[in-house]
C-alpha positions as a printed Julia matrix, in Angstrom:
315×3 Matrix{Float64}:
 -100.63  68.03  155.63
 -102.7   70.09  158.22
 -104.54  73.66  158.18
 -105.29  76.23  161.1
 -108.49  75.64  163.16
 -110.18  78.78  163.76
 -110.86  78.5   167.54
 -113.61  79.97  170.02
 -114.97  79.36  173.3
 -118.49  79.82  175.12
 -117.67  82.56  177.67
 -121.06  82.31  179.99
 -121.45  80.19  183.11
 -124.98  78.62  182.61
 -125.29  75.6   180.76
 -128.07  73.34  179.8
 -129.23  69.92  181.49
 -131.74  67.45  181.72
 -134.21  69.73  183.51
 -133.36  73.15  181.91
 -130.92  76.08  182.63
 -128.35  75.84  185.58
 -128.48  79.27  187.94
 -124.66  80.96  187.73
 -123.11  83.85  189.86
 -123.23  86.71  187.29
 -120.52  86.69  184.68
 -117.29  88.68  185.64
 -116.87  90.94  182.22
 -113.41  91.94  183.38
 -112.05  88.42  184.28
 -114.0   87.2   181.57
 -112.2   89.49  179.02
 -108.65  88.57  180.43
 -108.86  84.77  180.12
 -110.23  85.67  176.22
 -107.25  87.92  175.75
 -104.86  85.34  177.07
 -106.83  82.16  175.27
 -106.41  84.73  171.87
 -102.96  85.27  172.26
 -101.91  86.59  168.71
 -104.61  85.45  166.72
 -106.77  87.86  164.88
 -109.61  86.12  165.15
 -111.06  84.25  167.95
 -114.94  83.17  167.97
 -116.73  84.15  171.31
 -119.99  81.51  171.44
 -123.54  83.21  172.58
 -127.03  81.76  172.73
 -130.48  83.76  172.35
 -133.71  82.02  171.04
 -137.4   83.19  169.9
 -139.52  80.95  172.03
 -138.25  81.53  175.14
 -137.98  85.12  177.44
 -135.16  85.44  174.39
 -132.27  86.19  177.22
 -129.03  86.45  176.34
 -126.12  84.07  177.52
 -123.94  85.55  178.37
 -125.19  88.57  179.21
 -124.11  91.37  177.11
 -121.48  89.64  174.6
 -120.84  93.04  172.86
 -118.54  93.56  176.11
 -116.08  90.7   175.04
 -115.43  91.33  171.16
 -112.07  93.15  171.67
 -108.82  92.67  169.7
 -111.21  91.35  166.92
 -112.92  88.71  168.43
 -116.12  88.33  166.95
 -119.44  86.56  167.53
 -120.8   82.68  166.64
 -124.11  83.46  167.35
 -126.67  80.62  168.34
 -130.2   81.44  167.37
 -132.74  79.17  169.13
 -136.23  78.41  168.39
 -138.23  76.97  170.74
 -141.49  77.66  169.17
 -144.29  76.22  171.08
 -146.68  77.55  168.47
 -144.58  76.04  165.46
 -144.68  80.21  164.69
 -141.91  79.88  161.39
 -143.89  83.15  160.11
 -142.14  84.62  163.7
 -139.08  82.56  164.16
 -137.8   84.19  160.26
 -139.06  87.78  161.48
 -136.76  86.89  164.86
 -133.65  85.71  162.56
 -134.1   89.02  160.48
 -134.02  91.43  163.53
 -131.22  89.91  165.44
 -129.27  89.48  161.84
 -130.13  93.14  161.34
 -128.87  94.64  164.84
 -125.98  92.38  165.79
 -124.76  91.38  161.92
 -121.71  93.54  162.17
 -120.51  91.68  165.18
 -120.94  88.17  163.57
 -118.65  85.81  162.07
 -121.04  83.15  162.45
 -124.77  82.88  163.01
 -126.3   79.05  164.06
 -129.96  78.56  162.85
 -131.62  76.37  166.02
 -129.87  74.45  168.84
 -129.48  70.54  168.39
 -132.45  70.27  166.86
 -132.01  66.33  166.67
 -132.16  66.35  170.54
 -134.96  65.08  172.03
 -136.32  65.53  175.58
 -134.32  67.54  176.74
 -136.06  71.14  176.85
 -133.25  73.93  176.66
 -132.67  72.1   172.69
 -134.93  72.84  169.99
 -135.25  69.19  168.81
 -139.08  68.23  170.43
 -140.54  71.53  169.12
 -143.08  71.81  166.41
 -142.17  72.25  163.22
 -138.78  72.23  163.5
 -137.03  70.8   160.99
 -138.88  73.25  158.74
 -137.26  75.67  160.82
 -133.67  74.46  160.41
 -134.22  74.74  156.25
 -136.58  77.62  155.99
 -134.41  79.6   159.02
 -130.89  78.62  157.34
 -132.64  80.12  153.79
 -134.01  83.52  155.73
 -130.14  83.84  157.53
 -128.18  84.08  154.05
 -131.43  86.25  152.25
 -130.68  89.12  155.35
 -126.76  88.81  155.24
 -126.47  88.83  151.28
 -128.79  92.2   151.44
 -126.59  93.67  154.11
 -123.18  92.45  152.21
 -121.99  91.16  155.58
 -119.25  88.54  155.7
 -120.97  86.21  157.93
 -120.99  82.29  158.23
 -124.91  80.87  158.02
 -125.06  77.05  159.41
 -127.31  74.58  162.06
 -125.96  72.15  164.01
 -126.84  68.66  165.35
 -125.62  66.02  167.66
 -124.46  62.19  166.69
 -127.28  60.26  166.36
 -126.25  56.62  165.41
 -129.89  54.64  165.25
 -131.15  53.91  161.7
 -134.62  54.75  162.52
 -134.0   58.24  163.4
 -135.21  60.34  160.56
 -133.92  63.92  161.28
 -131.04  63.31  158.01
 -133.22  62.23  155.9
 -136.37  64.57  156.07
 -133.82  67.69  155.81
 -132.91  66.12  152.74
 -136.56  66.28  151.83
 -136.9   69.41  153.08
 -134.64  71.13  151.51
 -134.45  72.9   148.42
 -131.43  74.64  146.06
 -131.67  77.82  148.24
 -130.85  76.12  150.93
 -127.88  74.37  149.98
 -126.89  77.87  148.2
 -127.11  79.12  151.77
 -125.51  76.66  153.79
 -122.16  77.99  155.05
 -121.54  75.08  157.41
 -122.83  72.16  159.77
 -122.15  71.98  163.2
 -121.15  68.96  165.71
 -122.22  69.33  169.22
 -120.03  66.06  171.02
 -119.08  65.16  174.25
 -116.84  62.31  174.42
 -116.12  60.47  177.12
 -118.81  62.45  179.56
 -122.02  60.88  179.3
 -121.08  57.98  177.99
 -117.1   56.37  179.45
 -114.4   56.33  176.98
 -110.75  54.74  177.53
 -107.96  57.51  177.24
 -106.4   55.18  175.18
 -109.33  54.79  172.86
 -110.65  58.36  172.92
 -108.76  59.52  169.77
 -110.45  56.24  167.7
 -113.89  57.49  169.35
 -113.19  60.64  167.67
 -112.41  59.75  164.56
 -115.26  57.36  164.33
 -118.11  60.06  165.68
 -116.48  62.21  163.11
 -116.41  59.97  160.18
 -120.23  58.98  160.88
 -121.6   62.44  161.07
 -119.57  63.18  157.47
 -120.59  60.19  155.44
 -123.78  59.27  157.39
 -125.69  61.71  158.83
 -124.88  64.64  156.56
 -125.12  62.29  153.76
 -128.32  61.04  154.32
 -129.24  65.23  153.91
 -127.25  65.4   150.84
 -125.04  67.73  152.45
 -122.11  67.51  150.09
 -118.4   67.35  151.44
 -117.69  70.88  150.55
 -119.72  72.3   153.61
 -117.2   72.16  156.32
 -118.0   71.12  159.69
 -117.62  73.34  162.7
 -117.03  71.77  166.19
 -120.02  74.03  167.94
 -119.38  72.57  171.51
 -117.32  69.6   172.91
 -115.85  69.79  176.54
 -115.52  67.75  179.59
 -116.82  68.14  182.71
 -115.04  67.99  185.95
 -116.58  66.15  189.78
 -115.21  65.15  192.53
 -114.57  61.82  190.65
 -113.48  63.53  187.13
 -110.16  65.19  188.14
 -109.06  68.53  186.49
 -105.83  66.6   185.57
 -107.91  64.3   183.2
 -109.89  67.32  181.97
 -106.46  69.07  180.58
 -105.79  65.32  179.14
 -108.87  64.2   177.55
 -109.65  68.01  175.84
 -105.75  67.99  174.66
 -106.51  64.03  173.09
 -109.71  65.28  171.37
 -108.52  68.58  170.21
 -105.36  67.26  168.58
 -107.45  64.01  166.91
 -109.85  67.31  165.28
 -106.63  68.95  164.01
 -105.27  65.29  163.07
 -108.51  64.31  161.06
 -109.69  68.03  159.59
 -108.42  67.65  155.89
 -110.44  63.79  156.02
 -113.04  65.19  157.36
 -113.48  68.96  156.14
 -113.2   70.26  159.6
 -112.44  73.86  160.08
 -113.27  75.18  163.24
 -113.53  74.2   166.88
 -115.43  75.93  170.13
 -114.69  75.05  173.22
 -117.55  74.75  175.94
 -116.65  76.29  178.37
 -114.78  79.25  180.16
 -116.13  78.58  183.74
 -118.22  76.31  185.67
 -121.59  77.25  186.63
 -120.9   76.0   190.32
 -117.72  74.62  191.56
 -118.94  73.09  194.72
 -122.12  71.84  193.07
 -120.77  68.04  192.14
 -123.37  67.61  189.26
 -121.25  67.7   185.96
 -123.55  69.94  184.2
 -122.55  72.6   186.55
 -118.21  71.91  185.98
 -117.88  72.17  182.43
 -115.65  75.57  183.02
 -111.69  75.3   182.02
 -111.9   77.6   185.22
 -113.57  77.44  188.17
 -116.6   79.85  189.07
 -114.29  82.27  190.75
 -112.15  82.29  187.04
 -109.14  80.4   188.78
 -107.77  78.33  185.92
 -108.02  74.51  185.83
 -105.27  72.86  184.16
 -107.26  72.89  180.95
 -106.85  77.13  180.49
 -103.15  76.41  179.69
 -103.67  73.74  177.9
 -106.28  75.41  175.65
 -103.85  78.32  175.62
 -101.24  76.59  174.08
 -103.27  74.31  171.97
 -104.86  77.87  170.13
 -101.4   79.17  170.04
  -99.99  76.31  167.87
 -103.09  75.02  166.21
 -104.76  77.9   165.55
């Protein structure tokens, strides 16, 4: 027995590395909005992933999303923090306004970036105060949409973290109150497999299942996060180089997807977003910069028609 994923993909071309934000050509709205009409296909609904946070110049990425919610395509909405100040009285103000002048546009709105990610500065997880932000942000989120009556999703997100010692699980757990779980719509997974760390083809759908599995009976455990909050694949991909072929990219993203669909009932899985349309820099061989399923000139990789017909019968 399997369900529908509901399906999305991150549309911009900068992504986020070790040192900060890569540099991308500016966004192509109108080749931009033909690859989401084609990835869509027939579905009514198809998530469109954007980024904005409150302790940084709070830029968009992409620029302008508004421009690519046609045919009912709505937004999953990442709101960072990045608080150098620890400034929660701010950061809820921040959730409020962007709730307030975008809410009608949202399917989904994600309270901090991988905020169990450390040193790595374009994630939220070294900043003060922020797992108070995660419980007190998720709380302020549901308060605005409940006022508004707007039919909007209200989650965080995290990556795997396998060592015992790290605490982020439990001191959620501690942090959190009722409210909170009242207001929790979701938990999102931010995994890679098989790109910073190898992975066998052959072994890549047992990687998933067991990354899966750990995050569901571990790590959202440990929070008290009961099974009944689904979680939402917020970004996996796989990065092309001049040693990662596009071939593999269409193979390994097809393995991964289907093992999702395969394990969602085990594992209260509902949704899946895809990271991402185009690469920052095709000719730059770093991997942060060749995440796209297209290349930075929107020429399709063999992924696009994969991911096309993956949506079309999965989705």
């Amino acid at each position: 027995m399997s369900r529908k994923l509901i399906f999305g993909i991150y549309p911009g071309g900068t992504s986020g590395t070790e040192a900060g934000l890569t540099v991308a050509k500016p966004d192509n709205a109108s080749l931009v909005n033909d690859a989401l009409a084609k990835l869509q296909g027939s579905l009514s609904l198809f998530l469109v992933r954007c980024y904005t946070s409150f302790g940084s110049t709070n830029k968009w990425t992409p620029a302008n999303p508004l421009q690519y919610l046609n045919n009912g395509r709505k937004m999953d909405l990442v709101v960072g923090y990045q608080s150098k100040e620890g400034d929660i009285e701010g950061w809820i103000n921040f959730i409020r306004n962007i709730i307030n002048q975008y809410g009608r546009h949202l399917a989904k709105v994600q309270i901090t970036e991988e905020p169990n990610l450390h040193n790595i500065p374009v994630v939220d997880g070294d900043y003060p105060r922020v797992r108070e932000a995660v419980v007190k942000g998720v709380i302020a989120a549901r308060e605005v949409i409940r006022k508004g009556g707007l039919p909007i999703e209200v989650g965080f997100n995290a990556v795997p973290t396998f060592d015992p010692a790290n605490d982020f699980w439990r001191e959620i757990g501690r942090l959190a109150t009722p409210v909170f779980y009242e207001s929790l719509d979701y938990v999102g997974l931010d995994f890679f497999p098989d790109v910073f760390r190898p992975v066998a083809l052959d072994e890549l759908k047992e990687a998933v299942r067991f990354v899966l599995n750990h995050f569901r009976y571990i790590s959202l455990a440990e929070a008290n996060i009961p099974f009944v909050v689904p979680i939402h694949i917020t970004e996996n991909g796989w990065a092309t180089s001049p040693e990662r072929s596009a071939e593999k990219q269409a193979k390994v993203l097809e393995c991964v997807i289907r093992a999702i669909h395969e394990y969602q009932i085990e594992m209260n899985v509902t949704h899946y977003e895809l990271f991402g349309l185009r690469d920052t820099d095709s000719q730059n061989p770093n991997i942060f910069h060749q995440f796209g399923i297209m290349q930075d000139d929107y020429t399709p990789k063999p992924a696009f028609a994969m991911y096309q017909k993956l949506i079309a019968e999965l989705g």
